[in-house]
N, CA, C and O of each residue as an XYZ file, in Angstrom:
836
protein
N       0.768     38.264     -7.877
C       1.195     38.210     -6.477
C       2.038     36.955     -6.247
O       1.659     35.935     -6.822
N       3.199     36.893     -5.435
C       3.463     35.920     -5.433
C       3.581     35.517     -4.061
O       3.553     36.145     -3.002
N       3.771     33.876     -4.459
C       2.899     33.008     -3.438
C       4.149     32.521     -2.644
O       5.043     31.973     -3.289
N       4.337     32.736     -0.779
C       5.407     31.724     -0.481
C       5.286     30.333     -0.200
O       4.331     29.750      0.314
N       6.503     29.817     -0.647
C       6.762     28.177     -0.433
C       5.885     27.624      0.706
O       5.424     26.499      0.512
N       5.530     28.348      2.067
C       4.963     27.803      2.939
C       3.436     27.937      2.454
O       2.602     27.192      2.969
N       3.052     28.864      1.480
C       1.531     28.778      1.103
C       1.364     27.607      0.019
O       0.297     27.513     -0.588
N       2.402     26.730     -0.219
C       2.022     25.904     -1.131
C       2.245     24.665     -0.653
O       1.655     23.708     -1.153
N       2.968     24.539      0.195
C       2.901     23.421      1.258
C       1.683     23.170      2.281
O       1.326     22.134      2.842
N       1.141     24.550      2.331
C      -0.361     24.312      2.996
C      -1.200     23.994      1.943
O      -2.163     23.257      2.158
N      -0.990     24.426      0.861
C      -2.125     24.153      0.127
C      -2.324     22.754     -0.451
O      -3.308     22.047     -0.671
N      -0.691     22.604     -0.648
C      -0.366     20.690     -0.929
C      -0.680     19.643      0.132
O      -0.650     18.439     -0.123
N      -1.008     20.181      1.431
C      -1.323     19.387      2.722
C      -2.823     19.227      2.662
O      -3.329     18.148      2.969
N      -3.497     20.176      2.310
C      -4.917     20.400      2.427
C      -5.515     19.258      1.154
O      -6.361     18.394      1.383
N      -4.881     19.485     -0.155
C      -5.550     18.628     -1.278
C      -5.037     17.432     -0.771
O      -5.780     16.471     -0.974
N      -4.022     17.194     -0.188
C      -3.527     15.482     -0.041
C      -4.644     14.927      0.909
O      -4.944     13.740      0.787
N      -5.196     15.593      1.721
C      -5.689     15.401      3.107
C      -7.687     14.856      2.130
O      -8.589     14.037      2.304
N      -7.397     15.802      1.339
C      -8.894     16.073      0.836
C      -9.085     14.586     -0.049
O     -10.097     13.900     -0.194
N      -7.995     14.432     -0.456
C      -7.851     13.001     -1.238
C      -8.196     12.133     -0.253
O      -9.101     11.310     -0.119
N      -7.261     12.502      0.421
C      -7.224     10.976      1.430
C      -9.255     10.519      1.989
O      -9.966      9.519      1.885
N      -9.414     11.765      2.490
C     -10.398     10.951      3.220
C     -11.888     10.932      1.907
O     -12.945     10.309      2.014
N     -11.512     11.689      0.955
C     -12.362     11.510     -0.007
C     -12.756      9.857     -0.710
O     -13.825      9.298     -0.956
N     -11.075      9.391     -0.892
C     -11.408      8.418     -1.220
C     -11.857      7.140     -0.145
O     -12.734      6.286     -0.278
N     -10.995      7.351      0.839
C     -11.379      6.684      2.436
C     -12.791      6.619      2.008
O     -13.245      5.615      1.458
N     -13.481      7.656      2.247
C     -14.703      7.493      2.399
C     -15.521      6.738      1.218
O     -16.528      6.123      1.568
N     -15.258      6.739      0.199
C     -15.743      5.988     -1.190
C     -15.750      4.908     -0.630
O     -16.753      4.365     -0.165
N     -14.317      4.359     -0.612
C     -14.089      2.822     -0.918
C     -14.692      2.157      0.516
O     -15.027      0.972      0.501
N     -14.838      3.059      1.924
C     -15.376      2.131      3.430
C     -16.559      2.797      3.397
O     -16.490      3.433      4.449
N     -17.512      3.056      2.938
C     -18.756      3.630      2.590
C     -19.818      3.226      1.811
O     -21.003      3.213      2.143
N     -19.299      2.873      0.678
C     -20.108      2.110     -0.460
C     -20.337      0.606     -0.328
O     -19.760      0.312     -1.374
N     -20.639     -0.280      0.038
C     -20.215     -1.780      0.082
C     -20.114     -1.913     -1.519
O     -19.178     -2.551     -2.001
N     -21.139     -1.269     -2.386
C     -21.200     -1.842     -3.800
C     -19.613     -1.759     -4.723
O     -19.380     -2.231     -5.836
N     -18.939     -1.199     -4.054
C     -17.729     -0.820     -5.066
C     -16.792     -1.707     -4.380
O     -16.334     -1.614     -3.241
N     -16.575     -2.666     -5.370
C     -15.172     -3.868     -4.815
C     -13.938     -3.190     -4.312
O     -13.143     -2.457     -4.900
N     -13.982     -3.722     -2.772
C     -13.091     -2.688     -1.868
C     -11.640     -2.797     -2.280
O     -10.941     -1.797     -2.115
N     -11.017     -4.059     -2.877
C      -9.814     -4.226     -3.038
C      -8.922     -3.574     -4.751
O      -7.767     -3.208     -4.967
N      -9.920     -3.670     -5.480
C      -9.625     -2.645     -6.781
C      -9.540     -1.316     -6.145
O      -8.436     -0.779     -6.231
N     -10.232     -0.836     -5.682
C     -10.956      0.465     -5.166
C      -9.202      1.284     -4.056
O      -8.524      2.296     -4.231
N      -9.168      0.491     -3.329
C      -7.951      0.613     -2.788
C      -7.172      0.710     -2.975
O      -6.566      1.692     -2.546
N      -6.427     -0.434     -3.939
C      -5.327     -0.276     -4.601
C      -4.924      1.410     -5.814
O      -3.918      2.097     -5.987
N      -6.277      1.431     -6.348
C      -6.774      2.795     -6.915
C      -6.121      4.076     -6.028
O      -5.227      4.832     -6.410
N      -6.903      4.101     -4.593
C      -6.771      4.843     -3.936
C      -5.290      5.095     -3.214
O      -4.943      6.217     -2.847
N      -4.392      3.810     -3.045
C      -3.051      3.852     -2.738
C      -2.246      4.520     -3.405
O      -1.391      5.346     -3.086
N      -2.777      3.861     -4.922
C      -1.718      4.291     -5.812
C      -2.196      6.077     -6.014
O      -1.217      6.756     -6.324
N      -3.092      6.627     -5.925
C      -3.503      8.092     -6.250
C      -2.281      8.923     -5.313
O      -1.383      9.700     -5.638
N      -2.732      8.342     -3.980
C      -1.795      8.844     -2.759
C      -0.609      8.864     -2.996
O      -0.063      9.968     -3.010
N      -0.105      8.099     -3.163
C       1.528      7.375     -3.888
C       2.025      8.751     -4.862
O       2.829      9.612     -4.503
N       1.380      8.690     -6.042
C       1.609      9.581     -7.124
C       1.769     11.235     -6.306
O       2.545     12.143     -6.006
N       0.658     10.845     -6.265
C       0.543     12.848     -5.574
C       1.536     13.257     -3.797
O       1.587     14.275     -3.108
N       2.107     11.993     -3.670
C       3.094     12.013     -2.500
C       4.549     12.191     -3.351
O       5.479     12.912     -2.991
N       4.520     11.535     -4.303
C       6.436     11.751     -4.951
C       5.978     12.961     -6.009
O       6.777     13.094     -6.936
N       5.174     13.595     -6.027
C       5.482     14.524     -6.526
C       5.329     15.837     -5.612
O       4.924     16.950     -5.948
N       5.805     15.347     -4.262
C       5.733     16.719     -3.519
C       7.546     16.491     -2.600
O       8.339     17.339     -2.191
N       7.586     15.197     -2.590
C       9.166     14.680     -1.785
C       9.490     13.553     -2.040
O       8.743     12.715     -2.543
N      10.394     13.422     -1.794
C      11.334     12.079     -2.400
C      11.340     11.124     -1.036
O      11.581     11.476      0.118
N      10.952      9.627     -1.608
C      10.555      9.197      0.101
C      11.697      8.718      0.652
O      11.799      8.596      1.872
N      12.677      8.396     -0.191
C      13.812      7.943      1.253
C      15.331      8.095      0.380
O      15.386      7.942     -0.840
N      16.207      8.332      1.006
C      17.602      8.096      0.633
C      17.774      6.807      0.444
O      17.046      5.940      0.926
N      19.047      6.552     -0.487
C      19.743      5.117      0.237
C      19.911      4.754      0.864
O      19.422      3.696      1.260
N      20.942      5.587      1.500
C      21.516      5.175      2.526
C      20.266      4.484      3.954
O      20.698      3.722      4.819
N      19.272      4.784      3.935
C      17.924      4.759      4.722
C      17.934      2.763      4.826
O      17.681      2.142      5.859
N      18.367      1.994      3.197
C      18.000      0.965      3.546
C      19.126     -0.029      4.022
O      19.673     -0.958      3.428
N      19.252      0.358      4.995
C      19.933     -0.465      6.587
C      19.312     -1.593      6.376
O      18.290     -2.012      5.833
N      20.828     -2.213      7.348
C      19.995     -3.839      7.859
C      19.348     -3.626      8.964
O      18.361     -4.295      9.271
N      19.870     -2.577      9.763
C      19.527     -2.082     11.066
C      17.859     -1.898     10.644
O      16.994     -2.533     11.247
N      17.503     -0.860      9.432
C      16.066     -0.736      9.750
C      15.224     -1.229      8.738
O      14.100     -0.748      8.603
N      15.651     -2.171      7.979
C      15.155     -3.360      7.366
C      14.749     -4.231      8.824
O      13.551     -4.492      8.928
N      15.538     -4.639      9.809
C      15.266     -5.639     10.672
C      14.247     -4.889     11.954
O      13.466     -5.523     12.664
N      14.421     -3.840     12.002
C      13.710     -2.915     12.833
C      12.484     -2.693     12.065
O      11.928     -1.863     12.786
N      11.777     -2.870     11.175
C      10.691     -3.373      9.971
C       9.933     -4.323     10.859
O       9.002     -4.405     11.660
N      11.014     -5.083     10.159
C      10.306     -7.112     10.237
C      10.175     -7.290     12.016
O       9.502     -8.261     12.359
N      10.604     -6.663     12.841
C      10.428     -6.781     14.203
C       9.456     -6.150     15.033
O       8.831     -6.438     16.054
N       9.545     -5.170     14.227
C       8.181     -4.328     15.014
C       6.708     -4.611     14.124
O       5.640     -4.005     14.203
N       7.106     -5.793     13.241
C       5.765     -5.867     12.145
C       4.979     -6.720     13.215
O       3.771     -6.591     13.413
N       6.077     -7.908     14.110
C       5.841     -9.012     14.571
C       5.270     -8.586     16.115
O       4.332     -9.115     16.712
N       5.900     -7.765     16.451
C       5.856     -7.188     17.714
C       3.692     -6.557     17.697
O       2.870     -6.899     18.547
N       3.442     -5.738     16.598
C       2.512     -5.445     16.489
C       1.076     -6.626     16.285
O      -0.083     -6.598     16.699
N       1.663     -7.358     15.651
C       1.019     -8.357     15.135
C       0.497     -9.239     16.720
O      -0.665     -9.634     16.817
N       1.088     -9.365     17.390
C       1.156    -10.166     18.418
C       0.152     -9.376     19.647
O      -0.577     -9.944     20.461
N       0.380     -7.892     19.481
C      -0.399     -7.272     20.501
C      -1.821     -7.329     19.584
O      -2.791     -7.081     20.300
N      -2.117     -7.547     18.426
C      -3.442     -7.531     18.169
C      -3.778     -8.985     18.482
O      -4.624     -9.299     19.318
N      -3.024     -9.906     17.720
C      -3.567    -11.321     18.570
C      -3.645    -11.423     19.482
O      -4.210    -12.496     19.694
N      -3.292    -10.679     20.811
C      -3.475    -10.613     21.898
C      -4.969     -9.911     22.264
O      -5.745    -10.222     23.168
N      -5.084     -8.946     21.330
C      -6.374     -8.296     21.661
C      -7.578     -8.960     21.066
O      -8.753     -8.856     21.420
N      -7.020     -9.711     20.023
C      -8.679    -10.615     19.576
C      -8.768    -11.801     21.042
O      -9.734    -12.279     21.635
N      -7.780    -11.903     21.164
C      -8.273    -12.973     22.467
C      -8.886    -12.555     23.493
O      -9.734    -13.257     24.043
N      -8.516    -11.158     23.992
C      -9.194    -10.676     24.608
C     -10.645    -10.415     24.883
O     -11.359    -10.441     25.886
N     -10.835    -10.109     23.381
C     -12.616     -9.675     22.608
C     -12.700    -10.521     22.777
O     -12.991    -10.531     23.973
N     -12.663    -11.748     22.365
C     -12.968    -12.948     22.387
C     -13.799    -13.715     23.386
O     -14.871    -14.319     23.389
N     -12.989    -13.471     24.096
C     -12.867    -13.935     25.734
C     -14.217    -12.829     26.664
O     -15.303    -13.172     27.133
N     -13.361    -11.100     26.623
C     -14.472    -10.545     27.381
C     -15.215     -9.463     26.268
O     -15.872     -8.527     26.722
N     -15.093     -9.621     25.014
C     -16.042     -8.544     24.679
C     -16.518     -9.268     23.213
O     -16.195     -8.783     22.129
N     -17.265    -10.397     23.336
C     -17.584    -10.889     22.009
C     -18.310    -10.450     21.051
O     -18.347    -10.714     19.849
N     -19.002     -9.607     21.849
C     -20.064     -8.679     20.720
C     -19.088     -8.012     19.819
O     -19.647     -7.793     18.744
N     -17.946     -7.631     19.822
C     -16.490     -6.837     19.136
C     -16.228     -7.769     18.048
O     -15.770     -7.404     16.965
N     -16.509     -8.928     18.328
C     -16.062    -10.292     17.158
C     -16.387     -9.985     16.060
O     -15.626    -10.276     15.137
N     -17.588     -9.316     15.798
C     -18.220     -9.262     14.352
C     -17.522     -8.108     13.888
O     -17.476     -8.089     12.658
N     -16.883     -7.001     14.516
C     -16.027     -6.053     13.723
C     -14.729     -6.709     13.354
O     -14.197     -6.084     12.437
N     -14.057     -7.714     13.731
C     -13.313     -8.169     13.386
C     -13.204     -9.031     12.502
O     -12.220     -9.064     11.763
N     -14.017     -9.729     12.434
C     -14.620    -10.744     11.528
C     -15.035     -9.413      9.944
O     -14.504     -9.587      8.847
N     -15.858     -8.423     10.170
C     -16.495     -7.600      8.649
C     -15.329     -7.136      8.068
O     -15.431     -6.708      6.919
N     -14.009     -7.121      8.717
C     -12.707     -6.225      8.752
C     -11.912     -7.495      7.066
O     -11.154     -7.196      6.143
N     -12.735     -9.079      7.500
C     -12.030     -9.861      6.429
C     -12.695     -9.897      5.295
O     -12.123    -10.289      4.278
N     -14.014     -9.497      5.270
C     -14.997     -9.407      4.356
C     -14.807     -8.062      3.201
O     -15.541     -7.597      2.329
N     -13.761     -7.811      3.582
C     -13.356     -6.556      2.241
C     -12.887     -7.844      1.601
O     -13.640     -8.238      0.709
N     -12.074     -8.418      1.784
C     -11.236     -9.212      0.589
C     -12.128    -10.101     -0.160
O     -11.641    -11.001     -0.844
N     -13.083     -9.967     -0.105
C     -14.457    -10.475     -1.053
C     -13.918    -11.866     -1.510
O     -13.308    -12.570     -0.705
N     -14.129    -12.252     -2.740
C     -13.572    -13.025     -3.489
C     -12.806    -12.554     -4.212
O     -13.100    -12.591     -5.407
N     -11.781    -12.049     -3.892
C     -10.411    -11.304     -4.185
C      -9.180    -12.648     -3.802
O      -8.879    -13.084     -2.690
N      -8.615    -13.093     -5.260
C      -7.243    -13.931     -4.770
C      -6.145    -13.545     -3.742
O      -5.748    -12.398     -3.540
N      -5.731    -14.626     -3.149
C      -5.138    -13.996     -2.056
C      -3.710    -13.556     -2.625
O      -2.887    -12.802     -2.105
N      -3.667    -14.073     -3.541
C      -1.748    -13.808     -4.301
C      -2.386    -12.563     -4.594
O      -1.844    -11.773     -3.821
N      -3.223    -11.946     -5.267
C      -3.055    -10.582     -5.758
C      -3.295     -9.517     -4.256
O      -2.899     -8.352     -4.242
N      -4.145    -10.305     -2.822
C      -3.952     -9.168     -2.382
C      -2.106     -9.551     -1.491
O      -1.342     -8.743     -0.962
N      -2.025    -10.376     -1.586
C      -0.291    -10.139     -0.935
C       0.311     -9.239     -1.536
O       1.138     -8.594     -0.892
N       0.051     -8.879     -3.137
C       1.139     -8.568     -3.939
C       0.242     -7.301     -4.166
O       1.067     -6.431     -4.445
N      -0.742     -6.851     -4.191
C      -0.762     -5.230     -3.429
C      -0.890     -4.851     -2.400
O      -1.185     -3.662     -2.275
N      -0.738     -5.621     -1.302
C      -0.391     -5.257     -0.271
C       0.901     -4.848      0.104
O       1.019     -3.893      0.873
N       2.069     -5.547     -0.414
C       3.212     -6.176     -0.533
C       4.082     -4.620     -1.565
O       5.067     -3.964     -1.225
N       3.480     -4.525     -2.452
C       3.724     -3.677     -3.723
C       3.386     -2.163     -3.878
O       3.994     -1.312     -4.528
N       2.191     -2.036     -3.068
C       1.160     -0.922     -3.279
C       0.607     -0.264     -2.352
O       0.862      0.937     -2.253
N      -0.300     -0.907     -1.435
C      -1.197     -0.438     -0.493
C      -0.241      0.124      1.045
O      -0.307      1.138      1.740
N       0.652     -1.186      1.087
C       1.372     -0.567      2.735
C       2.444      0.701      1.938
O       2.170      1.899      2.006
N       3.274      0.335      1.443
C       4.508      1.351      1.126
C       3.559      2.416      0.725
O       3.784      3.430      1.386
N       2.122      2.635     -0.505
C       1.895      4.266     -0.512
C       1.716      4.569      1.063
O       2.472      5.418      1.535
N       0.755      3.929      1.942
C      -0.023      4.521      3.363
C       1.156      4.945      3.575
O       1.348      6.156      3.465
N       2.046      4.233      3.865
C       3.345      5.222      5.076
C       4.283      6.506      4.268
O       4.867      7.429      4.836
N       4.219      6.244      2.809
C       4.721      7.398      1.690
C       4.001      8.647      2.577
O       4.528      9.547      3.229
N       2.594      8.332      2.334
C       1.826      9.639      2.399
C       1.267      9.612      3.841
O       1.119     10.640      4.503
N       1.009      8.552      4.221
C       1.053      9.640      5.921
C       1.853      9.933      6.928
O       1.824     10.745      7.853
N       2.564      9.120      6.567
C       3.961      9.848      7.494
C       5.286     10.407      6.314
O       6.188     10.975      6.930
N       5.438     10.362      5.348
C       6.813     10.763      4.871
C       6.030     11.786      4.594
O       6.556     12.782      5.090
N       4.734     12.147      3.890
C       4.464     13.632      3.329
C       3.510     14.040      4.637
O       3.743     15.219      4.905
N       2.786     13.627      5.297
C       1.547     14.482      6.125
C       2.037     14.642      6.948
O       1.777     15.781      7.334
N       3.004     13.927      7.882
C       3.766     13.387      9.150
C       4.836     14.340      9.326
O       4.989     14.984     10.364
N       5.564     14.425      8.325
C       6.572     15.459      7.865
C       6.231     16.995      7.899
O       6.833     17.765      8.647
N       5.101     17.444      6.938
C       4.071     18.656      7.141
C       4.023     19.427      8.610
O       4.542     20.432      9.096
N       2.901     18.155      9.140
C       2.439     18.764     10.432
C       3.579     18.924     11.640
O       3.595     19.632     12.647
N       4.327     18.160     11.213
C       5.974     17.891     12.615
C       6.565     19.651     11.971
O       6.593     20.554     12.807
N       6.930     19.920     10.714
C       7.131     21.258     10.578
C       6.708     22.491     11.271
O       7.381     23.328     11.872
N       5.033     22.385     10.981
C       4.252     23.189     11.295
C       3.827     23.261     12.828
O       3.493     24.404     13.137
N       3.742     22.214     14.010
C       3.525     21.655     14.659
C       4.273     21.121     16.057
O       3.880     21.083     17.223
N       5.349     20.782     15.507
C       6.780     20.071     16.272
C       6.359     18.583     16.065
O       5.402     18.150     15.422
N       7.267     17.940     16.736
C       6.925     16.474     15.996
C       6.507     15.217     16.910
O       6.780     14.057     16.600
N       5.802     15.595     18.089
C       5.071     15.293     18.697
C       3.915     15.607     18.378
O       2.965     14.858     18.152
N       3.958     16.603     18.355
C       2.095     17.275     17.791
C       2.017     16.385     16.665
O       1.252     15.428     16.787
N       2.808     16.544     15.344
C       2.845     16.073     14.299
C       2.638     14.631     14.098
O       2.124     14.262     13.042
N       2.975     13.793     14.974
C       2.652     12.384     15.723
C       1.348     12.145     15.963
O       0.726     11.130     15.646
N       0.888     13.229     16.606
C       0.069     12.865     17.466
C      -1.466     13.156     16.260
O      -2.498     12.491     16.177
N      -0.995     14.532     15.394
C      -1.815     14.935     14.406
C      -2.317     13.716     13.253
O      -3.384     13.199     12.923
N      -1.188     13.628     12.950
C      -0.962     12.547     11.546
C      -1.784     11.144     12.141
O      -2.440     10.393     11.419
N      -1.595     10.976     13.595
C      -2.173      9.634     14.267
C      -3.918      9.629     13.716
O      -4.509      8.825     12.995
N      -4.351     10.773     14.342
C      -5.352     11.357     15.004
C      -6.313     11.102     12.948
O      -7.221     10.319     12.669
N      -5.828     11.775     12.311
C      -6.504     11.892     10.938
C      -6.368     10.271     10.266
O      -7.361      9.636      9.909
N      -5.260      9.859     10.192
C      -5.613      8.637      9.643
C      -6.510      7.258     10.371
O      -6.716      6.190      9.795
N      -6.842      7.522     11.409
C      -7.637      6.810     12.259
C      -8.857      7.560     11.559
O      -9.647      6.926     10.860
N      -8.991      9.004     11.779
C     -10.215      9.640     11.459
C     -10.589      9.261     10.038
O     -11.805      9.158      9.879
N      -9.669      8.972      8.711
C     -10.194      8.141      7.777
C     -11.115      7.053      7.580
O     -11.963      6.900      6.702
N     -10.668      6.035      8.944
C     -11.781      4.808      8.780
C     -12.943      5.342      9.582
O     -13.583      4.342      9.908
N     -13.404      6.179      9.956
C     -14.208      6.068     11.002
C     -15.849      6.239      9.912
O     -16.939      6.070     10.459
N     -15.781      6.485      8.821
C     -16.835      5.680      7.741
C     -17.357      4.603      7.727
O     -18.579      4.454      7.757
N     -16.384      3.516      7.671
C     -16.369      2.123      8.054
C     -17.235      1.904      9.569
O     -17.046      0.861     10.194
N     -18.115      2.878     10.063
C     -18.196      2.182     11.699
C     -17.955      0.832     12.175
O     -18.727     -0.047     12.558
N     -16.132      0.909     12.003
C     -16.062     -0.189     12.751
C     -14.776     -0.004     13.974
O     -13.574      0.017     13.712
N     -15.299      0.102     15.148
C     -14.689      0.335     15.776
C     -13.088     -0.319     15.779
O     -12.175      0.360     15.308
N     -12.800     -1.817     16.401
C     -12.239     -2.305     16.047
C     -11.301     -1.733     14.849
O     -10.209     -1.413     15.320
N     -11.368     -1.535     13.651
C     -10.830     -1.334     12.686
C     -10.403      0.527     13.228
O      -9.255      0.916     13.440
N     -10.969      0.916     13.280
C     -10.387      2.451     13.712
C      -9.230      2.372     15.183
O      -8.259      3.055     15.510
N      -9.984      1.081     15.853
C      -8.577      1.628     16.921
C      -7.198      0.719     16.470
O      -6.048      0.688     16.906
N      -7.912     -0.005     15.369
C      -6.277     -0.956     14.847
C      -5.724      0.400     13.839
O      -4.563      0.404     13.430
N      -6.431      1.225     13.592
C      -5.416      2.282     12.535
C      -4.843      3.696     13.309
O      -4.081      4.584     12.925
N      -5.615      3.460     14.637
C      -4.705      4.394     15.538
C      -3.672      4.122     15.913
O      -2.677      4.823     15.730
N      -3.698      2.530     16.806
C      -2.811      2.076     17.570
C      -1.534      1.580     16.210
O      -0.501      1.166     16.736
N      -1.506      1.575     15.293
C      -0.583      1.108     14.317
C      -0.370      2.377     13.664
O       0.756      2.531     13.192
N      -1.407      3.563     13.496
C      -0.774      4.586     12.983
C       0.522      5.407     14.075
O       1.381      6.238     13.781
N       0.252      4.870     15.138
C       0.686      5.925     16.499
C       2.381      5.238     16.130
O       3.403      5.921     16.063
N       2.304      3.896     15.952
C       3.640      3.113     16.210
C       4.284      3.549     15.204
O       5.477      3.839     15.298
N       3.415      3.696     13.773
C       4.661      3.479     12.959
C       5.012      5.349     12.725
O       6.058      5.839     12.299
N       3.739      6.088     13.172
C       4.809      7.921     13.888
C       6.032      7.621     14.730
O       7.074      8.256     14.573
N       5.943      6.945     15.353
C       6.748      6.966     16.284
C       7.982      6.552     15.485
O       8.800      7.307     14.960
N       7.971      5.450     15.488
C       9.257      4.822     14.394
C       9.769      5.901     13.100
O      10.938      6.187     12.841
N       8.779      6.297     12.529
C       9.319      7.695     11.411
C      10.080      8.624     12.579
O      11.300      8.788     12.588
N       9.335      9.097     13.380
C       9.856     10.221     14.058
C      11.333     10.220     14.688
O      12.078     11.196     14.593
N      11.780      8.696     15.524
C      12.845      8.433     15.666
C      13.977      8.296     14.766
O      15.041      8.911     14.697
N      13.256      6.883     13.776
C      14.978      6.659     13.261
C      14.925      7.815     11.855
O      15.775      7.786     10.965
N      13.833      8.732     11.881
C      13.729      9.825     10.715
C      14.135      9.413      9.131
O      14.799     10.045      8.308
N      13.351      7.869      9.015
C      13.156      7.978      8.105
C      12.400      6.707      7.760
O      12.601      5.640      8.339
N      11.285      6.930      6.526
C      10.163      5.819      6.429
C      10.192      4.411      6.051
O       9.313      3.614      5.723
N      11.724      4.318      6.220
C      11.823      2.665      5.674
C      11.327      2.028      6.573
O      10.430      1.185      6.546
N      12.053      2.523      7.578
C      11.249      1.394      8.987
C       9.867      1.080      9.136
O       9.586     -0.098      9.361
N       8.779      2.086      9.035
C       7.789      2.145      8.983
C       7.123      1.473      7.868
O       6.178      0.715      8.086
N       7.557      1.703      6.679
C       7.077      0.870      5.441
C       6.918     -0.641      5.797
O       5.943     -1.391      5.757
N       8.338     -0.841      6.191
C       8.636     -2.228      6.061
C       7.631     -2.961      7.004
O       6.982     -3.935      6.622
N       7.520     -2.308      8.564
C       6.627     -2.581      9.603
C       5.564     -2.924      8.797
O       5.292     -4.115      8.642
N       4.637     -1.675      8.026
C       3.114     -1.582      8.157
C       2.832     -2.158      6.658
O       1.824     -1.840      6.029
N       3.827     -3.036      6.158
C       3.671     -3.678      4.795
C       3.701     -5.405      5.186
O       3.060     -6.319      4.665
N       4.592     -5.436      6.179
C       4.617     -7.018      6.810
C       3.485     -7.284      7.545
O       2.967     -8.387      7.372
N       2.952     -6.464      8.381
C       2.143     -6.524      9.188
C       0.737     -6.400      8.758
O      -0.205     -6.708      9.488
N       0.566     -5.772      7.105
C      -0.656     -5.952      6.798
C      -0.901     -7.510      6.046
O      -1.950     -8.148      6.131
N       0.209     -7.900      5.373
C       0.551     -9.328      4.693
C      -0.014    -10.384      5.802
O      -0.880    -11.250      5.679
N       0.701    -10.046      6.820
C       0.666    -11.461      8.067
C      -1.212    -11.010      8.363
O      -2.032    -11.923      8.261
N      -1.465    -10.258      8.547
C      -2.485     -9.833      9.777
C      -4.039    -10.473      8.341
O      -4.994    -11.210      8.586
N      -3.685     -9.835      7.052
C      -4.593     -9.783      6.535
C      -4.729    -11.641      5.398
O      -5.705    -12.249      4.960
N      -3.277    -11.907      5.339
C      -3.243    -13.077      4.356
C      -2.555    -14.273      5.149
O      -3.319    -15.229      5.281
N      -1.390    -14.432      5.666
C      -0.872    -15.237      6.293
C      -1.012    -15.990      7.524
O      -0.692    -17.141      7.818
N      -1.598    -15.005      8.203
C      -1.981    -15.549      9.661
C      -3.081    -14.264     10.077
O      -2.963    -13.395     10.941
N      -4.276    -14.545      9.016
C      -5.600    -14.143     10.033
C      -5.921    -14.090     11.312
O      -5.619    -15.025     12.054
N      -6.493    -13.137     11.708
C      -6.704    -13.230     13.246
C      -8.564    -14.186     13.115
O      -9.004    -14.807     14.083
N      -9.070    -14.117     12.244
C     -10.111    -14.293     11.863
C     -10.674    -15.508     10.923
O     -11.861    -15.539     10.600
């Protein structure tokens, strides 16, 4: 029997999806399994099984325009969460300790190696595979609002293992931005660049924590 192209694109959406939160759930589930090997593991799985379904960007894609549209909205983001730890801070301190367990993945993990999979590995697969391959999918299937709103909705639903609040609404509110940014300038450099600077600054350079 043969199978159409759209039955294998569902079926390639479903195993990517099955990955994703499979391993999600391993690596924010277990405390015993060193979260930052574990991750990088899990990036790179995503990564692999994302270029072998689409090619993530043209050349022509790397603009100065959205190289700088990257580094601006990395900063832009960065600033509304420092804004929101002050907030917790200030009126919801009991929230402190999710923010605070959020630094306690990086164990005794060097900080040069996590810049440089963060930098290398971890941000560029996330936006490969949830917005250039899942993002892409559901905007097909969906329209690309839904597809926004879908792709938002599941990768938030990944951390929610982790019960940590905090940490689930930082992967909504950053998954939502960098849909948005794919969806506009239609294509994932922007987004890479965003959610690769912004994990560097947020997680190594300038802790909120």
């Amino acid at each position: 029997m043969e199978i159409h192209p759209a039955q294998n694109r569902l079926k390639s959406l479903i195993i990517g999806l099955s990955i994703a939160f499979l391993m999600f759930t391993v690596n924010l589930g277990y405390t015993m399994i060193p979260f930052w090997p574990f991750m990088t593991v899990t990036a790179s799985i995503l990564l692999l099984f994302s270029l072998s379904r689409i090619k993530p960007w043209k050349q022509s894609d790397w603009t100065l325009t959205n190289i700088l549209l990257g580094i601006i909205s990395a900063a832009c983001l960065y600033f509304f969460f420092w804004l929101g730890h002050q907030i917790i801070q200030t009126f919801a301190p009991v929230f402190s300790q999710d923010v605070s367990s959020i630094y306690h993945f990086k164990g005794n993990t060097p900080e040069w190696i996590i810049v440089l999979t963060l930098g290398l590995i971890i941000g560029p697969s996330e936006e490969i595979f949830w917005r250039r391959f899942i993002q892409t999918e559901f905007s097909a299937y969906f329209g690309r609002i839904n597809g926004v709103l879908l792709t938002t909705f599941l990768y938030s639903m990944v951390h929610v293992v982790s019960m940590n609040i905090v940490l689930i609404l930082a992967a909504a509110i950053g998954g939502l931005m960098w849909g948005i940014m794919y969806t506009w300038r239609r294509t994932v450099v922007v987004a890479l660049i965003s959610h690769t600077v912004w994990d560097i600054a947020i997680f190594s350079v300038w802790p909120l924590f």
